[in-house]
N, CA, C and O atoms as a Tinker XYZ file with bonds, in Angstrom:
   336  protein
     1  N     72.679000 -150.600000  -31.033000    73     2
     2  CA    73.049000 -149.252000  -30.673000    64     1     3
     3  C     72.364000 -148.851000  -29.381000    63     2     4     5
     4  O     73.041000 -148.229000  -28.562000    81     3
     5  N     71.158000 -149.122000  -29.116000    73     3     6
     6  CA    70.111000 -148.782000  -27.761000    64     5     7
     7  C     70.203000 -147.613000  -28.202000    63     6     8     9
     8  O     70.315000 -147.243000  -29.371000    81     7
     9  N     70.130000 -146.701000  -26.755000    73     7    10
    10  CA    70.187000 -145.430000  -26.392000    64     9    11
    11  C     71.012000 -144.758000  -25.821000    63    10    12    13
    12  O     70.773000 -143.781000  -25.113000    81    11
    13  N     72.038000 -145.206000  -26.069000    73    11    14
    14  CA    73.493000 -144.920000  -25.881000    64    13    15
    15  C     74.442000 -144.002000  -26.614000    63    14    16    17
    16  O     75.217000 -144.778000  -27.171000    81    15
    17  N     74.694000 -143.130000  -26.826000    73    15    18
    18  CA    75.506000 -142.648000  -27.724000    64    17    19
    19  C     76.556000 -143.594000  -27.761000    63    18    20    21
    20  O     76.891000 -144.357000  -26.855000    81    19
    21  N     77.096000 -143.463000  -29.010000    73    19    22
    22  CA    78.367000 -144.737000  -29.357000    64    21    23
    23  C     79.108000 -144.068000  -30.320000    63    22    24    25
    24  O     78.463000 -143.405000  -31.132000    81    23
    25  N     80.630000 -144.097000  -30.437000    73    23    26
    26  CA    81.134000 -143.795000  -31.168000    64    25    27
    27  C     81.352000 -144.772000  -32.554000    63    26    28    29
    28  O     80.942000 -145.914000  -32.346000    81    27
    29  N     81.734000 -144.632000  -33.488000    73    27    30
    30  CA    81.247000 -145.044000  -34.810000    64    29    31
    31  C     82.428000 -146.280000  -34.769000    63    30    32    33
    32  O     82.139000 -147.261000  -35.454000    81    31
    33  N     84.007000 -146.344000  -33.879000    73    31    34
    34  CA    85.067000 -147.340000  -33.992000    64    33    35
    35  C     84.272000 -148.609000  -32.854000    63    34    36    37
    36  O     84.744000 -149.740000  -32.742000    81    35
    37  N     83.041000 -148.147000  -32.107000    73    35    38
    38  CA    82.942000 -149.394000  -31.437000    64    37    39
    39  C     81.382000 -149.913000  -32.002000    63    38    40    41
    40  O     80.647000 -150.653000  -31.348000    81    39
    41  N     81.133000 -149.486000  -33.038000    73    39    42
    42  CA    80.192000 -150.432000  -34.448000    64    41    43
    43  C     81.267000 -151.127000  -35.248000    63    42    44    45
    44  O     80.981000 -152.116000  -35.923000    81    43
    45  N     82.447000 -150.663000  -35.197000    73    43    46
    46  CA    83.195000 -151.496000  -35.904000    64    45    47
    47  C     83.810000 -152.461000  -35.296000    63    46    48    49
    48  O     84.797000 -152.945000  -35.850000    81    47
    49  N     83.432000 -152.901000  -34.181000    73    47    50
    50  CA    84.227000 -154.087000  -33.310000    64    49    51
    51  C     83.136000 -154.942000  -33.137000    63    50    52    53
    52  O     83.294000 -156.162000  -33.088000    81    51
    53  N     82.008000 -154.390000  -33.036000    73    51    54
    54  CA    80.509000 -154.807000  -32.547000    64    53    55
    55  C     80.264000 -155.806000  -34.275000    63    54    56    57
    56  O     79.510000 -156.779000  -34.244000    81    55
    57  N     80.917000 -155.449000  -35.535000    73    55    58
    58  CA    80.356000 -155.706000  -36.804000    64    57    59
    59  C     81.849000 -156.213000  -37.543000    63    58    60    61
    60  O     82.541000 -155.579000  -38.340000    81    59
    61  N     82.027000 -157.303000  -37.092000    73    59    62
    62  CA    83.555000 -157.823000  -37.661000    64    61    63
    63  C     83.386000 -157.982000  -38.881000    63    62    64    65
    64  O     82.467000 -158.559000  -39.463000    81    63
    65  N     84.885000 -157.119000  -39.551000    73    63    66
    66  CA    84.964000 -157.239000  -41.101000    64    65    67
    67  C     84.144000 -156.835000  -42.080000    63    66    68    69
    68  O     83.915000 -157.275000  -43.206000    81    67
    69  N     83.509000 -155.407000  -41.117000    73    67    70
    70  CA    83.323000 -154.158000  -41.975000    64    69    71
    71  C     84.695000 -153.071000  -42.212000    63    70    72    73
    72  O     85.770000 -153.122000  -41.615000    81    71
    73  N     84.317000 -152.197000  -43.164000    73    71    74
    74  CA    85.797000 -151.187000  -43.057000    64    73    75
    75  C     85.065000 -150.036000  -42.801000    63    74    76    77
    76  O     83.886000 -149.926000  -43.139000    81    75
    77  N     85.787000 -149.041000  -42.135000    73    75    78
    78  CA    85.335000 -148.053000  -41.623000    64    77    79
    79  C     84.567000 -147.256000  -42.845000    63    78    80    81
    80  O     83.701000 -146.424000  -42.573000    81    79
    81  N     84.932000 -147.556000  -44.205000    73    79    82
    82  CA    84.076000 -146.842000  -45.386000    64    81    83
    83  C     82.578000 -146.885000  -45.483000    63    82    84    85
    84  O     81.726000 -146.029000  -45.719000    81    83
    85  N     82.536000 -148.491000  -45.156000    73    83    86
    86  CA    81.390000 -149.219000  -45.706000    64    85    87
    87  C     80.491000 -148.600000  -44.123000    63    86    88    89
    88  O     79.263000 -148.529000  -44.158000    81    87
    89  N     81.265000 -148.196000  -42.826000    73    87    90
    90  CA    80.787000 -148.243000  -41.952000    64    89    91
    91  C     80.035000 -146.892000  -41.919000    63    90    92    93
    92  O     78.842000 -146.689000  -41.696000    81    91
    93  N     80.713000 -146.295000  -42.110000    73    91    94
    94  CA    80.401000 -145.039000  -41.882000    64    93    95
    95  C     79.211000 -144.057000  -43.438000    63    94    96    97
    96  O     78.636000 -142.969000  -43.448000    81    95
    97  N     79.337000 -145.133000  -44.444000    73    95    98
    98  CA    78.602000 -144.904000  -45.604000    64    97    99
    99  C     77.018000 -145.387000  -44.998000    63    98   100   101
   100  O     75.900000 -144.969000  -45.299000    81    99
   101  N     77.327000 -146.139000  -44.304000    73    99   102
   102  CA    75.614000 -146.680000  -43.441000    64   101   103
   103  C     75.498000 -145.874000  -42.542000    63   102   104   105
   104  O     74.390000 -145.339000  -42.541000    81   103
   105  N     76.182000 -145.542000  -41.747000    73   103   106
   106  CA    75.868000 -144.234000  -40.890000    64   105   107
   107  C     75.241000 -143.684000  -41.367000    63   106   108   109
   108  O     74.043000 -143.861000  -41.145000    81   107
   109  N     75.671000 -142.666000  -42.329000    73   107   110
   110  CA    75.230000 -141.124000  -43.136000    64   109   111
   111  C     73.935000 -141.776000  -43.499000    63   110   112   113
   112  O     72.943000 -141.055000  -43.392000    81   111
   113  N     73.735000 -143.143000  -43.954000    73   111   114
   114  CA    72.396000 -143.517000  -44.871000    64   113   115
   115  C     71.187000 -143.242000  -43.992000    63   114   116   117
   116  O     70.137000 -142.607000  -44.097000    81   115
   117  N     72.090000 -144.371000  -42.625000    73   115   118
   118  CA    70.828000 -143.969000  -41.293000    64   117   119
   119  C     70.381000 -142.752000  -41.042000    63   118   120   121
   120  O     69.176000 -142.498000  -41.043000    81   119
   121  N     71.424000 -141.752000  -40.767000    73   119   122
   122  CA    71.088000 -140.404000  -40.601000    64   121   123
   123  C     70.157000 -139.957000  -41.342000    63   122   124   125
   124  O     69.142000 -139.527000  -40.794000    81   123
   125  N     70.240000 -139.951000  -42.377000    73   123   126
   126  CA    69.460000 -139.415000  -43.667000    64   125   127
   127  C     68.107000 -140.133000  -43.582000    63   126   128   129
   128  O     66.970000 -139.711000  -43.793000    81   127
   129  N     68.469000 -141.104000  -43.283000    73   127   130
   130  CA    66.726000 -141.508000  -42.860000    64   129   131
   131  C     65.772000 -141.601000  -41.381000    63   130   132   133
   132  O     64.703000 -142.183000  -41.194000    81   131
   133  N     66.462000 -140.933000  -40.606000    73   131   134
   134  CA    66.143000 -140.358000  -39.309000    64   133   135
   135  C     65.931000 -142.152000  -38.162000    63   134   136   137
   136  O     65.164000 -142.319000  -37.213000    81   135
   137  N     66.835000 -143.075000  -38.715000    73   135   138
   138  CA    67.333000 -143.702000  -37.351000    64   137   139
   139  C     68.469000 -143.328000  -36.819000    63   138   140   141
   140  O     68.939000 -144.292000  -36.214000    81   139
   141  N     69.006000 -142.596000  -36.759000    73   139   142
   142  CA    70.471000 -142.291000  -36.211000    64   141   143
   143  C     70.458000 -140.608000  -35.719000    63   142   144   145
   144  O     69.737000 -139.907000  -36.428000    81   143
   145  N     70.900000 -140.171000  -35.023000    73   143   146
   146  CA    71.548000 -139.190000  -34.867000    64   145   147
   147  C     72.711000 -138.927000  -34.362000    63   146   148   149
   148  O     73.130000 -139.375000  -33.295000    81   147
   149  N     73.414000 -138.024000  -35.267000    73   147   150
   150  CA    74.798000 -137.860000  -35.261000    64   149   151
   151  C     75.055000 -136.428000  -34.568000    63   150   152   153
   152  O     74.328000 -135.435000  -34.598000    81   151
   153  N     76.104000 -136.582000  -34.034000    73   151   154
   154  CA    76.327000 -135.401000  -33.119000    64   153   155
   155  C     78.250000 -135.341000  -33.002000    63   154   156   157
   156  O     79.016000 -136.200000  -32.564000    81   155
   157  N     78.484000 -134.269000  -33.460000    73   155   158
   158  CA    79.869000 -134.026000  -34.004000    64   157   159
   159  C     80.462000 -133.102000  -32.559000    63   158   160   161
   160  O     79.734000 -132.461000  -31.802000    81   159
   161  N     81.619000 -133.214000  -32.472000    73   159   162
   162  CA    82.724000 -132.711000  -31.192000    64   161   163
   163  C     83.746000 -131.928000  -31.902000    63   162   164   165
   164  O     84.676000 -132.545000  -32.422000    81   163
   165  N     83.687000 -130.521000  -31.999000    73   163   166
   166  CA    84.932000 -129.666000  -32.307000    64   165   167
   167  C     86.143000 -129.761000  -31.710000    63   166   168   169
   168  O     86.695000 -128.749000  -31.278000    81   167
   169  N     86.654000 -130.880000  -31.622000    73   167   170
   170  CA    87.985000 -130.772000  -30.539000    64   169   171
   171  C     88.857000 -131.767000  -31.435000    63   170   172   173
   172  O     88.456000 -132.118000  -32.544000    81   171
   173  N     90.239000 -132.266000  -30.825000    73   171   174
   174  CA    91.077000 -132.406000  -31.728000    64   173   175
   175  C     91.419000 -133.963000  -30.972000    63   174   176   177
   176  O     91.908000 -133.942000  -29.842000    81   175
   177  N     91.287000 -134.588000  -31.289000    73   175   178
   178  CA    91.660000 -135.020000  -33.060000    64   177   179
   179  C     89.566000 -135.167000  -33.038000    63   178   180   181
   180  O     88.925000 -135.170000  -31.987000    81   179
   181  N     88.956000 -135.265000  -34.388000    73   179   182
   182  CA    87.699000 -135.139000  -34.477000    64   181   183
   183  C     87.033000 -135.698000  -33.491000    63   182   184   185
   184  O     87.749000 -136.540000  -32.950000    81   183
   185  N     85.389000 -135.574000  -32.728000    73   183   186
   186  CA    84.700000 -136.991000  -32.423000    64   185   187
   187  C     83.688000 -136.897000  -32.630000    63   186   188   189
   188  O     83.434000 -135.707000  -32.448000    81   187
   189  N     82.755000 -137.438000  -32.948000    73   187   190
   190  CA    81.543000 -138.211000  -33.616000    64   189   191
   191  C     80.976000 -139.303000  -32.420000    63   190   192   193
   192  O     81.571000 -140.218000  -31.851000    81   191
   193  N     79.628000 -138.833000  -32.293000    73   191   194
   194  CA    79.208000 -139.952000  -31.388000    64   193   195
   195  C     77.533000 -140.335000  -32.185000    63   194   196   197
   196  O     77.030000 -139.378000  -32.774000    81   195
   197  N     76.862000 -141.448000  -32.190000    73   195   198
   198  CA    75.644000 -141.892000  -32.918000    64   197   199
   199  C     75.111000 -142.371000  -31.379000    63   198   200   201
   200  O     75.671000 -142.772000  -30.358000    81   199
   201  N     73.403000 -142.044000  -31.884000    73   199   202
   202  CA    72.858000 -142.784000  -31.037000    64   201   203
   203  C     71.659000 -142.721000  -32.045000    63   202   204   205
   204  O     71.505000 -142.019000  -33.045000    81   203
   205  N     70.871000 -143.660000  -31.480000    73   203   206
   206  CA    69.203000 -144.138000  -32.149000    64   205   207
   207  C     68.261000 -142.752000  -31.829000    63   206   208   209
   208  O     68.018000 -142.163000  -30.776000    81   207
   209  N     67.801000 -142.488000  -33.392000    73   207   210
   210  CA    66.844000 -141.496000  -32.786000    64   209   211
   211  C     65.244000 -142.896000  -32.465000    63   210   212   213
   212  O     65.035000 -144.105000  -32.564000    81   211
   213  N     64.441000 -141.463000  -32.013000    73   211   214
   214  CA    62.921000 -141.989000  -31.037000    64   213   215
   215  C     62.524000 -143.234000  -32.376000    63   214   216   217
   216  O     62.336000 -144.343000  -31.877000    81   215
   217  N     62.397000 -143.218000  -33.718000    73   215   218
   218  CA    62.555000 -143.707000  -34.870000    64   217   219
   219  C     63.213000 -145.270000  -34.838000    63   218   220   221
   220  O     62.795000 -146.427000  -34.866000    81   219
   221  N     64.403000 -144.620000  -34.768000    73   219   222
   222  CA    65.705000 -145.767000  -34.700000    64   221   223
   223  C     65.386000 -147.173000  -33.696000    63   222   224   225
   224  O     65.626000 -148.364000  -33.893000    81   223
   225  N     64.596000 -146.292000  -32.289000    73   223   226
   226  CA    64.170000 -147.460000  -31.314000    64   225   227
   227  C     63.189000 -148.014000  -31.159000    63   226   228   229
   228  O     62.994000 -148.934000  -30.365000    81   227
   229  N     62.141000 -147.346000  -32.182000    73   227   230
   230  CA    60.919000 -148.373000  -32.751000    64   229   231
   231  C     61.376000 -149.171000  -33.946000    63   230   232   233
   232  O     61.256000 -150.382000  -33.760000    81   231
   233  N     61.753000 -148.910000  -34.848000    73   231   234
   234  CA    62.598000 -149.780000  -35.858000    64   233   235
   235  C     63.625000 -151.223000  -35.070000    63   234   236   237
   236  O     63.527000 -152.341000  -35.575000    81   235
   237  N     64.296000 -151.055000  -34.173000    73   235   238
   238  CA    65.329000 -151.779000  -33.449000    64   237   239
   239  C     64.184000 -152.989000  -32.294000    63   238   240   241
   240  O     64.549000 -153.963000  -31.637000    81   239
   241  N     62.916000 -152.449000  -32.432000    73   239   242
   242  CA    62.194000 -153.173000  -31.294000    64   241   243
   243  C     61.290000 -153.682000  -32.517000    63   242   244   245
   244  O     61.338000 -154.891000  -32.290000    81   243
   245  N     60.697000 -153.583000  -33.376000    73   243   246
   246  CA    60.215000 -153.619000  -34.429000    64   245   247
   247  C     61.169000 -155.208000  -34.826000    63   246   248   249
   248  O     60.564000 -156.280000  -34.816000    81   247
   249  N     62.473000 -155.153000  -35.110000    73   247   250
   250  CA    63.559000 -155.882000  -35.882000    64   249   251
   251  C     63.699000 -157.058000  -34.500000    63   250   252   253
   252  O     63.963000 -158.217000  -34.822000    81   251
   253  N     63.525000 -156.748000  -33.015000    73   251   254
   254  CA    64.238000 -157.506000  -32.439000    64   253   255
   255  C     63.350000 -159.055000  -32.781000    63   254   256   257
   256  O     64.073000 -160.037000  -32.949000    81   255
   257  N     62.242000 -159.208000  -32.854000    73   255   258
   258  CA    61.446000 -160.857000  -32.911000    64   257   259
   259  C     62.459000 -161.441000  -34.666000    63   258   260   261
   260  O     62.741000 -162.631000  -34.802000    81   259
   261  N     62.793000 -160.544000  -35.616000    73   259   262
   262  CA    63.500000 -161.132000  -36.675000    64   261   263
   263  C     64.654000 -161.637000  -36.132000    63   262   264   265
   264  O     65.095000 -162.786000  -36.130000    81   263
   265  N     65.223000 -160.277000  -35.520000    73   263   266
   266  CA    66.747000 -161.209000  -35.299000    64   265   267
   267  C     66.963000 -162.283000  -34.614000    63   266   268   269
   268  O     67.848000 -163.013000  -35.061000    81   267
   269  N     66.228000 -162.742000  -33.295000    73   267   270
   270  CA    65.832000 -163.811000  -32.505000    64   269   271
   271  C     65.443000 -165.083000  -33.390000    63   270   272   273
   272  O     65.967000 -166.195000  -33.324000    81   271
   273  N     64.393000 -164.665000  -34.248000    73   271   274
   274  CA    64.662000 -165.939000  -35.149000    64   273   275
   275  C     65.676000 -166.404000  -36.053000    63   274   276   277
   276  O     65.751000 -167.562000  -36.464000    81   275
   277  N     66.619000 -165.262000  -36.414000    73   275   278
   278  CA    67.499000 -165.719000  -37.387000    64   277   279
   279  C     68.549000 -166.282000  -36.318000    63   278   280   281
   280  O     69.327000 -167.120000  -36.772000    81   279
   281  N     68.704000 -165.916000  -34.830000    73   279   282
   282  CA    69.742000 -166.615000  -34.161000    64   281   283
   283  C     68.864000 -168.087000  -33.721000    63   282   284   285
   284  O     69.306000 -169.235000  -33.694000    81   283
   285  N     68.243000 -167.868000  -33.576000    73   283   286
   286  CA    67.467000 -169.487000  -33.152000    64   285   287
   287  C     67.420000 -170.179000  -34.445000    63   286   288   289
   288  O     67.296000 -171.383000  -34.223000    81   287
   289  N     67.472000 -169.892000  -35.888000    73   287   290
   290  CA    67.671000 -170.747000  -37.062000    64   289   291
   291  C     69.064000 -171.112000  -37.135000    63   290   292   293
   292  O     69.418000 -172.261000  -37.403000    81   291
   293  N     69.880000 -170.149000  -36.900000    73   291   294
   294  CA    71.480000 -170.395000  -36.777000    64   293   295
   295  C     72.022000 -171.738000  -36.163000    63   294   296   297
   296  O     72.715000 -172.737000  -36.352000    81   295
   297  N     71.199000 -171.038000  -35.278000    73   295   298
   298  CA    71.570000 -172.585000  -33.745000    64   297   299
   299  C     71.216000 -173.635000  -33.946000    63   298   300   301
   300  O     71.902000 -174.598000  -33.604000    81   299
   301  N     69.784000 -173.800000  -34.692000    73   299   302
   302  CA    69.455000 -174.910000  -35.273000    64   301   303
   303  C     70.205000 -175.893000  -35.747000    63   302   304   305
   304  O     70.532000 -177.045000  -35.464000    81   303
   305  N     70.500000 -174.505000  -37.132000    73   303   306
   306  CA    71.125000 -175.226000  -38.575000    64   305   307
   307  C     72.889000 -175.828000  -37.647000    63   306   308   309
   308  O     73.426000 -176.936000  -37.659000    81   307
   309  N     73.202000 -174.866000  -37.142000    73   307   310
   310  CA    74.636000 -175.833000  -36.425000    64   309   311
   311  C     73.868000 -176.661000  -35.146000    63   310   312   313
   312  O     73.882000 -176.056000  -34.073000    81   311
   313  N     73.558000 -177.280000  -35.157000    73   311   314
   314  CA    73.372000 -178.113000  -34.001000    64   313   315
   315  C     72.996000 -179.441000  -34.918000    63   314   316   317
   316  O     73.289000 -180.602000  -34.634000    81   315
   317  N     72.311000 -179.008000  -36.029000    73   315   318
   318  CA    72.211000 -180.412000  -37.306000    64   317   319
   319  C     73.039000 -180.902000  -37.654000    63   318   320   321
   320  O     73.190000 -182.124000  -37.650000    81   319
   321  N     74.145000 -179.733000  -38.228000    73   319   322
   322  CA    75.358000 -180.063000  -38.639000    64   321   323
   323  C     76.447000 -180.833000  -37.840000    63   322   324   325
   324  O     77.171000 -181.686000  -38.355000    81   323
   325  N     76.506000 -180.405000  -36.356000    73   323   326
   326  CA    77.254000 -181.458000  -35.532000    64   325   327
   327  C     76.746000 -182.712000  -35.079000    63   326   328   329
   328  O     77.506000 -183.514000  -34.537000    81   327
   329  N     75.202000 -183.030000  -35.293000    73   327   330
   330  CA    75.240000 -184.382000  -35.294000    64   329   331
   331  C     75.238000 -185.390000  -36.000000    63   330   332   333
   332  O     75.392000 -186.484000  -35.459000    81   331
   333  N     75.018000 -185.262000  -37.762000    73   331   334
   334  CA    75.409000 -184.922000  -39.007000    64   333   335
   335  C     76.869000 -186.233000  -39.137000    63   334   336
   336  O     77.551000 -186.298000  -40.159000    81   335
């Protein structure tokens, strides 16, 4: 997410073969636990934009050395498998 406001249909392109239910049920969760802030647009047709609260981007910098390892285990585990 960074520090970007983002609208909630381009987490769903970013997260293939979520449904907008499941998507937006993690939204509200984030919100509720103060990584997210949501910020709503009175205009028509609705808009909704998320961005990381101050929270959200210690949590996300916090997470980044995990996710790095789970893509460097990934790469691993297929790079075994194709010589295999």
């Amino acid at each position: 997410m960074g520090d970007r406001e983002r609208q909630a249909a381009t987490h769903q392109v970013e997260v293939p073969g979520i449904t907008e239910k499941v998507l937006a049920s993690h939204l509200r969760e984030m919100e509720a636990d103060g990584v997210v802030r949501r910020v709503s647009y009175d205009e028509v047709p609705p808009r909704v934009k998320y961005s990381l609260t101050e929270d959200g981007t210690r949590l996300n910098g916090a997470l980044a050395p995990l996710a790095a390892w789970g893509r460097d285990r990934s790469t691993v585990r297929r790079l075994g498998e194709e010589t295999t």
